[in-house]
KOLLO-925930 format. One record per residue (C-alpha): residue in one letter; residue number from 0; x, y, z. Coordinates in steps of 0.5 Angstrom, whole numbers, padded with zeros to 4 digits. Layout:
N
+--------+-----+-------+-------+-------+
| residu | num |     x |     y |     z |
+--------+-----+-------+-------+-------+
|      a | NUM |     X |     Y |     Z |
...
+--------+-----+-------+-------+-------+
This chain:
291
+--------+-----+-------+-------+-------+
| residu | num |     x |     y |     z |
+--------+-----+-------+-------+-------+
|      x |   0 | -0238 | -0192 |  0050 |
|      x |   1 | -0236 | -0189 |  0042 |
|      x |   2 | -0232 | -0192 |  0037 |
|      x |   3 | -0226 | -0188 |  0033 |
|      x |   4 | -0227 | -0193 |  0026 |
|      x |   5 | -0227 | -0200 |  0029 |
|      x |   6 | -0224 | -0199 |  0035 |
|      x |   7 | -0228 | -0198 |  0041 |
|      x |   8 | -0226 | -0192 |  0046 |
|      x |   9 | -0229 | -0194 |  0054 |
|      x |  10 | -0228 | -0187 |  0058 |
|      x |  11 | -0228 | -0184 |  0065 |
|      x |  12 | -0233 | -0189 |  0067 |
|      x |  13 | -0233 | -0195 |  0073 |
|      x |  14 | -0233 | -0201 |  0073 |
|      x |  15 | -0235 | -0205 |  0080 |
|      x |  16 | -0239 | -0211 |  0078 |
|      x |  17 | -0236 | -0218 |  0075 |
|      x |  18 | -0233 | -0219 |  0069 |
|      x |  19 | -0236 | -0211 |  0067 |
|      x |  20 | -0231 | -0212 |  0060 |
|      x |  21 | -0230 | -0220 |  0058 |
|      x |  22 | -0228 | -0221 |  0052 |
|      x |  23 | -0227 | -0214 |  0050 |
|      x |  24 | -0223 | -0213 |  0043 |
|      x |  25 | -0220 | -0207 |  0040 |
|      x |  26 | -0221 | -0203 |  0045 |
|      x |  27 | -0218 | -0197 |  0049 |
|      x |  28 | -0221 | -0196 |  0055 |
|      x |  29 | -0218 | -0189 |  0059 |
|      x |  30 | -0220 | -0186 |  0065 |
|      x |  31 | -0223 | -0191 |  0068 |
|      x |  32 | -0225 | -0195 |  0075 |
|      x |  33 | -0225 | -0202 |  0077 |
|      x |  34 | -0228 | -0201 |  0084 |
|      x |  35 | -0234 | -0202 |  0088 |
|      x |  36 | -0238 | -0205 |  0093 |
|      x |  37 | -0241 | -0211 |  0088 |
|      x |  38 | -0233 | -0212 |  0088 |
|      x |  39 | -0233 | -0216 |  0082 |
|      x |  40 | -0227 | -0220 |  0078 |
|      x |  41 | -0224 | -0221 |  0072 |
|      x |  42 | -0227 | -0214 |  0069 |
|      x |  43 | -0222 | -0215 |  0062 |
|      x |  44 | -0222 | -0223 |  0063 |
|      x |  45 | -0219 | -0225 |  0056 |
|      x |  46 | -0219 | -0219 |  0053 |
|      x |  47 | -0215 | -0218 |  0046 |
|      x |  48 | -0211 | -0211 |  0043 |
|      x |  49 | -0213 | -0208 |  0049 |
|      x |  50 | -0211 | -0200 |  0050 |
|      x |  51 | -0211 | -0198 |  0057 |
|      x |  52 | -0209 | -0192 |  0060 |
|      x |  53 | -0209 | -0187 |  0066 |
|      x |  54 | -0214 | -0193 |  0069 |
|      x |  55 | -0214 | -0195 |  0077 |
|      x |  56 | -0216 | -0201 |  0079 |
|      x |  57 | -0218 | -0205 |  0086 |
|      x |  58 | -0221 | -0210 |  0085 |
|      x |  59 | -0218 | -0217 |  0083 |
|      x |  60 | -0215 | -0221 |  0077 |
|      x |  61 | -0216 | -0216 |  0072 |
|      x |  62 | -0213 | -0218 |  0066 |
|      x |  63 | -0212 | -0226 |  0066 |
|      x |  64 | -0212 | -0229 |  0059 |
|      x |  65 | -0211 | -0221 |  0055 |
|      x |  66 | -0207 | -0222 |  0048 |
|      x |  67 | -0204 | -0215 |  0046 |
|      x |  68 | -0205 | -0211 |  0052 |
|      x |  69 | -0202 | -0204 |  0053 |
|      x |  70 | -0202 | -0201 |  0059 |
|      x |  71 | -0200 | -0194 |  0062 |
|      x |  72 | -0200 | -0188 |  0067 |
|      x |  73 | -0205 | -0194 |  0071 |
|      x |  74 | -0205 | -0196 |  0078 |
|      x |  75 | -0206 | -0203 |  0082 |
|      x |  76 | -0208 | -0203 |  0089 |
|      x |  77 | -0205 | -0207 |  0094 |
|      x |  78 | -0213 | -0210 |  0094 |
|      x |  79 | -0212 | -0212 |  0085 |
|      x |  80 | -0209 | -0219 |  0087 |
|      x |  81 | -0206 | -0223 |  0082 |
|      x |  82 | -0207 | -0218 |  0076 |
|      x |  83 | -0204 | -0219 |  0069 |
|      x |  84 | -0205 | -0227 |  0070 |
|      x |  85 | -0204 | -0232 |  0063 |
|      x |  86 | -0202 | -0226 |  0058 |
|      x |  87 | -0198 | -0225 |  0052 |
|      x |  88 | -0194 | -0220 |  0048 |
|      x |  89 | -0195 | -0214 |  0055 |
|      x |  90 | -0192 | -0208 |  0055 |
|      x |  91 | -0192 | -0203 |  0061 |
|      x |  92 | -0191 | -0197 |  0062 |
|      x |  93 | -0191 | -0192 |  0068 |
|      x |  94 | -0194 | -0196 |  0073 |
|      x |  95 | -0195 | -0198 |  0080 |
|      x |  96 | -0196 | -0205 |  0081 |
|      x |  97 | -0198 | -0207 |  0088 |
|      x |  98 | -0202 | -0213 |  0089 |
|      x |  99 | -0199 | -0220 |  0091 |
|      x | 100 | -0198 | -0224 |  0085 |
|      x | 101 | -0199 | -0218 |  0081 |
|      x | 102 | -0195 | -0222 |  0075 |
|      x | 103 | -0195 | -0229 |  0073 |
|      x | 104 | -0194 | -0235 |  0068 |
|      x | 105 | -0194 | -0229 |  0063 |
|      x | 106 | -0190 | -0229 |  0056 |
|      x | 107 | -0187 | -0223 |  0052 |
|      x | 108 | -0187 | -0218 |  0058 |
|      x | 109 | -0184 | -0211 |  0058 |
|      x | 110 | -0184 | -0207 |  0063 |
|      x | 111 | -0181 | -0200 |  0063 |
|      x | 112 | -0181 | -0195 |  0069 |
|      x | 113 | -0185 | -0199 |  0073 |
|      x | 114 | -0185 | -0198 |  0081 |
|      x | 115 | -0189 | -0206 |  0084 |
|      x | 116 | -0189 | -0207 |  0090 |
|      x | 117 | -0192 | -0215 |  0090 |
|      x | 118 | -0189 | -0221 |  0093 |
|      x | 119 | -0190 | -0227 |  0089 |
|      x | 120 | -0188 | -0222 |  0083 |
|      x | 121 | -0187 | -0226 |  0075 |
|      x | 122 | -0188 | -0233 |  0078 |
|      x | 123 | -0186 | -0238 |  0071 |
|      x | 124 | -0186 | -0231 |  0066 |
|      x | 125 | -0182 | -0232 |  0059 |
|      x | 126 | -0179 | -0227 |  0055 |
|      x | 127 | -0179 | -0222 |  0060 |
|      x | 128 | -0176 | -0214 |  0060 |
|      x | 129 | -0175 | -0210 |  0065 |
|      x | 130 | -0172 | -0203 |  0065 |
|      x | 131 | -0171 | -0197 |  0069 |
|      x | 132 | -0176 | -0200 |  0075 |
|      x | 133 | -0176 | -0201 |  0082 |
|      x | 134 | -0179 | -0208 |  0084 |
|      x | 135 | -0181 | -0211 |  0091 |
|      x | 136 | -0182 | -0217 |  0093 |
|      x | 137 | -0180 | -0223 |  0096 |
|      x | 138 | -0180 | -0230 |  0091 |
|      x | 139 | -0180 | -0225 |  0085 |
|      x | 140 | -0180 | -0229 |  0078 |
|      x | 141 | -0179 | -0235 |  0081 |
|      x | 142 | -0178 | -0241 |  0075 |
|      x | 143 | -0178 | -0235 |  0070 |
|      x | 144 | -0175 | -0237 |  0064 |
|      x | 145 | -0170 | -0231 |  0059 |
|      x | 146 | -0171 | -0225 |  0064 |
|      x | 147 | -0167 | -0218 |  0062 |
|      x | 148 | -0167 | -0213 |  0067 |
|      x | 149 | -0163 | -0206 |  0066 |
|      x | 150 | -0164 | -0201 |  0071 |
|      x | 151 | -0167 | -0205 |  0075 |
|      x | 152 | -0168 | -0204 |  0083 |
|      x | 153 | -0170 | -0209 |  0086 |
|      x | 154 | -0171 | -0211 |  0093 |
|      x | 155 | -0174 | -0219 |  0097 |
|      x | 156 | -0172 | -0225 |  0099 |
|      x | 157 | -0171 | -0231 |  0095 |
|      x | 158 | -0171 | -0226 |  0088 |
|      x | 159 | -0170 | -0230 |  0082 |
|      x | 160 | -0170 | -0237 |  0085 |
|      x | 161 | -0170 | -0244 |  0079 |
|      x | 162 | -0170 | -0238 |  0074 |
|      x | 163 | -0167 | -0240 |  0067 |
|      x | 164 | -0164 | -0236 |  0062 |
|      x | 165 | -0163 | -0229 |  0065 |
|      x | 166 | -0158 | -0223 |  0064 |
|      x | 167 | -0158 | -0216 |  0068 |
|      x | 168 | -0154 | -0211 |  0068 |
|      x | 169 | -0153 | -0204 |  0072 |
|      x | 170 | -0158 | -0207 |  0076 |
|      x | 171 | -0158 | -0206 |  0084 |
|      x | 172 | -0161 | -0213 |  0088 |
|      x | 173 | -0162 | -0212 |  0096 |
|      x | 174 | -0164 | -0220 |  0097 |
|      x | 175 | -0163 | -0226 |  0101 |
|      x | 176 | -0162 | -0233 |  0098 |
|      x | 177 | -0162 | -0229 |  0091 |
|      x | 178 | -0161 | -0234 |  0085 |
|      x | 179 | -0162 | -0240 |  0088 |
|      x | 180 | -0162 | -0246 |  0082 |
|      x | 181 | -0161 | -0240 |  0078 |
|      x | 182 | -0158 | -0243 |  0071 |
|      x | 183 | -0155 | -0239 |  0066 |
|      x | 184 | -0155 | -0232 |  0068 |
|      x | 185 | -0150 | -0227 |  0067 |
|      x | 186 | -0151 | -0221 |  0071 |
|      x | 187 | -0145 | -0215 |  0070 |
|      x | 188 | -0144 | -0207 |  0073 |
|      x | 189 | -0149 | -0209 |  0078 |
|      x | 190 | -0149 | -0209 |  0086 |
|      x | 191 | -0151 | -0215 |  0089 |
|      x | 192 | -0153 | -0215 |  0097 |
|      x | 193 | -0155 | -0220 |  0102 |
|      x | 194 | -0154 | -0227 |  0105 |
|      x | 195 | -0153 | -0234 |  0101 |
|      x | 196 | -0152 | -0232 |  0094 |
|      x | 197 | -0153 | -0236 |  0088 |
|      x | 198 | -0152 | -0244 |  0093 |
|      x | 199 | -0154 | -0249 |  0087 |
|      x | 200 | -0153 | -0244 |  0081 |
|      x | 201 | -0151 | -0247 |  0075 |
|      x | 202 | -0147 | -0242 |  0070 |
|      x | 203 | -0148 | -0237 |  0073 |
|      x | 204 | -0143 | -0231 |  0071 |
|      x | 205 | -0142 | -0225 |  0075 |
|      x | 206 | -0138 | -0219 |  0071 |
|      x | 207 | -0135 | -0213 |  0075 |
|      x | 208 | -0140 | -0214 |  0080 |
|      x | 209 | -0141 | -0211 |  0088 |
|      x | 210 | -0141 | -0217 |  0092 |
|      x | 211 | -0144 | -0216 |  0099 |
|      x | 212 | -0145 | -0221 |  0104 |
|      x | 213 | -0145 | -0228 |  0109 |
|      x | 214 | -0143 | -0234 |  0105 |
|      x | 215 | -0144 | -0233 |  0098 |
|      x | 216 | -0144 | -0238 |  0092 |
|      x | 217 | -0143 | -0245 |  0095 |
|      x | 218 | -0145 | -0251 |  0092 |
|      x | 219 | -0145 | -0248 |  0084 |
|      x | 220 | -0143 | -0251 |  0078 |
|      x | 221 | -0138 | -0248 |  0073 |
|      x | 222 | -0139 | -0241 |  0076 |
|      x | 223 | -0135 | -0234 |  0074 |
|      x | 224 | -0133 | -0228 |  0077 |
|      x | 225 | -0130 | -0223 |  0074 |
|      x | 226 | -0126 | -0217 |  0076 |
|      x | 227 | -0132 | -0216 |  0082 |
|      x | 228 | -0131 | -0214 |  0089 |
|      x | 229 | -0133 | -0219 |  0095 |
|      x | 230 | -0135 | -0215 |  0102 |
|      x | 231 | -0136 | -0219 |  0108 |
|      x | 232 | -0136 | -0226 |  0103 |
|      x | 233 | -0134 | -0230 |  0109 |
|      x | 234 | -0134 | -0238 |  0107 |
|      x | 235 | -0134 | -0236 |  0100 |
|      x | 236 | -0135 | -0241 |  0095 |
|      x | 237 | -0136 | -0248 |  0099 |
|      x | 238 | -0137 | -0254 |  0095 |
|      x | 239 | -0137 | -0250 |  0088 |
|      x | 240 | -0134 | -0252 |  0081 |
|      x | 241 | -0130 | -0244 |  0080 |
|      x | 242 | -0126 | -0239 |  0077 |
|      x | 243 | -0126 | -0232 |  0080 |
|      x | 244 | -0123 | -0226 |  0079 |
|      x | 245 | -0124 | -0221 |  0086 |
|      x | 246 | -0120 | -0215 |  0086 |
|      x | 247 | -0119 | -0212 |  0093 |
|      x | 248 | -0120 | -0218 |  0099 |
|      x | 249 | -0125 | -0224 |  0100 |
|      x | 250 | -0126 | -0224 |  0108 |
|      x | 251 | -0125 | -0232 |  0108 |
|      x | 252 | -0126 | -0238 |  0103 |
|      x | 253 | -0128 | -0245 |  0105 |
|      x | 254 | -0127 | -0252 |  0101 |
|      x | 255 | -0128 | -0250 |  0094 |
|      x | 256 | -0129 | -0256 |  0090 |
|      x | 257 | -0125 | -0254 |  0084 |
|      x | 258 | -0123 | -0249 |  0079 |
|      x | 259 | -0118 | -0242 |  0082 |
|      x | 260 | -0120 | -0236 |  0086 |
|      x | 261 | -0115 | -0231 |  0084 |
|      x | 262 | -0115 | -0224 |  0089 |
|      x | 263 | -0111 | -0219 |  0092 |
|      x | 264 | -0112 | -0223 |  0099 |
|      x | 265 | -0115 | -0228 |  0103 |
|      x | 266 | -0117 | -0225 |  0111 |
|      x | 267 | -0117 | -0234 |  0111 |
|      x | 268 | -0117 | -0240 |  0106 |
|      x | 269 | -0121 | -0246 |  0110 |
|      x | 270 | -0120 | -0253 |  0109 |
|      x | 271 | -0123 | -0258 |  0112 |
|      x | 272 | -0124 | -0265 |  0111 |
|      x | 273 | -0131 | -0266 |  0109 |
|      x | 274 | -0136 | -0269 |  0104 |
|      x | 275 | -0132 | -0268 |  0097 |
|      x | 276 | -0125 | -0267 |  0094 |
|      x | 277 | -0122 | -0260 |  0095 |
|      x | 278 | -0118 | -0259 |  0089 |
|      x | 279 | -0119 | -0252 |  0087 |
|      x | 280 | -0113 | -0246 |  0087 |
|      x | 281 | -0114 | -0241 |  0092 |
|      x | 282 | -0109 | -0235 |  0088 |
|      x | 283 | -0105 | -0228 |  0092 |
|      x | 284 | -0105 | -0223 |  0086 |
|      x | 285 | -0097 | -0223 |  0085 |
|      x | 286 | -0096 | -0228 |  0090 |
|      x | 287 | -0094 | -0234 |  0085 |
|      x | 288 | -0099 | -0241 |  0084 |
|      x | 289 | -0102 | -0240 |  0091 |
|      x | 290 | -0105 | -0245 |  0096 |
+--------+-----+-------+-------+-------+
C-alpha cells in the first residue's frame, strides 16, 4: 500500500479474508484479487470515493454501502453474489457482472459497456443509466425506479416488472411477461420479443417499436402505440384502455376496452361478451370509421 498526496493506491495484491478493505476512503484500489480459501465477504463494505480498477472478485458482497464508487476494466464471477448492494452515485465501465443479484436498492448508477449475465439484476435501484450494454437475467430491475436505457441488449423473463418512471430507446429486449405494472415508460426505436407483454401497465408509450409475440398489452391503462409493427400479436390488447397506430397487420385482436386501434389490417377482431364493456374502435387504414 502507497499514497499519492492523500489518496491511498492498493495494487497487485489478494484479498481472501472478511472485510479485507472496510471503510476504505479515497482509495484507488488496482490490479487486485478478491479471492481465497478463508472466502471472506464484504471486502470494501462502506467504502467511500472509491477507484477500483482491472480488479477480479470471487467472493460475495464486495461493495455494500460505498458512496462514490468507480468501477472499471473489472470481473465479478458468477460465485461474487450480490455485489454492489445499497450504494449511491456508481459509475461502471467496461465490465462483467455475473453474480445472482449483482445490483440492488442502488441510487444514481451508470453503467456503460457492461456484459451481466445476473438474475435478480437492479432489483428497487433509482436513477439508474445504462448504455451500450448486454444484460442477463430473469426479474431484472424489478420495482426499479427513473431507468434510462440506450443500446441496450437485454434478454429474461419477467424484465422490468412494477418499474416506474423509465424510458429506453434503440434497445432490443427478448423477454417474457416484460413490463408487467410497469408505470410511465416510453420505449422508441426498439425491438420488443416475447410472450404477454406489458399486461397491467399503466402509461406505457410504444414509439416506432418491433412487437413480437403471443397476446401482448392486455389489462393496461392509457396505452400508446405509435407507428409500431405487430408480429404474431394474436389476442392483442384485452381489456386495455388504448390508441394504437400499427403499420402492416395485427394477427387478431380481442376486447379491447377502449380507445381506437388503427392498422393496415386485422387477421381477426374478436368480441366476446365478458366481464367489461367493449366500446374501443378497431380501424382498417383507408377502410372508413372500422368496427
Amino acid at each position: 500500500m502507497r499514497k499519492k498526496g492523500d489518496r491511498q493506491i492498493i495494487e497487485n495484491k489478494t484479498f481472501p479474508q472478511e472485510r479485507a478493505l472496510y471503510h476504505l476512503q479515497d482509495a484507488l484500489v488496482r490490479g487486485c484479487r478478491f479471492e481465497g480459501e478463508e472466502d471472506g465477504e464484504s471486502a470494501m463494505k462502506e467504502g467511500r470515493a472509491l477507484q477500483v480498477e482491472n480488479c477480479y472478485f470471487a467472493l460475495r458482497y464486495p461493495l455494500w454501502h460505498v458512496h462514490g464508487l468507480r468501477l472499471s476494466a473489472s470481473e465479478m464471477t458468477p460465485t461474487c453474489r450480490a455485489a454492489l448492494w445499497y450504494d449511491a452515485d456508481v459509475r461502471v465501465e467496461d465490465c462483467t457482472l455475473n453474480g445472482i443479484k449483482a445490483l440492488r436498492e442502488c441510487r444514481g448508477v451508470a453503467l456503460s459497456r457492461v456484459e451481466a449475465d445476473s438474475p435478480e439484476f437492479g432489483w428497487r435501484s433509482r436513477q439508474v443509466r445504462v448504455q451500450e450494454s448486454e444484460l442477463a437475467g430473469d426479474y431484472m430491475f424489478f420495482g426499479a425506479r427513473s431507468l434510462t436505457l440506450t443500446d441496450v441488449e437485454q434478454r429474461g423473463k419477467y424484465s422490468f416488472q412494477y418499474v416506474k418512471g423509465m424510458t429506453a430507446s434503440h434497445c432490443k429486449f427478448d423477454t417474457k411477461d416484460a413490463f408487467w405494472h410497469a408505470e410511465n415508460v416510453i420505449v422508441k426505436d426498439s425491438v420488443l420479443k416475447g410472450e404477454y407483454l406489458g399486461w397491467y401497465s399503466r402509461g406505457l408509450t410504444l414509439v416506432r417499436c418491433r412487437i413480437i409475440g403471443t397476446q401482448p398489452l392486455c389489462y393496461c391503462k392509457n396505452l400508446r402505440l405509435v407507428d409500431c409493427t405487430m408480429e404474431g400479436c394474436d389476442l392483442s390488447f384485452e381489456c386495455s384502455t388504448v390508441h394504437a397506430s400499427v403499420r402492416g397487420e395485427v394477427l387478431s385482436v380481442k376486447n379491447p376496452r377502449a380507445g381506437k386501434i388503427v392498422a393496415d389490417g386485422f387477421g381477426a377482431v374478436i368480441r366476446e361478451a365478458g366481464a367489461y364493456p367493449v366500446r374501443a374502435r378497431v380501424v382498417t387504414r383507408g377502410k372508413g370509421s372500422g368496427a
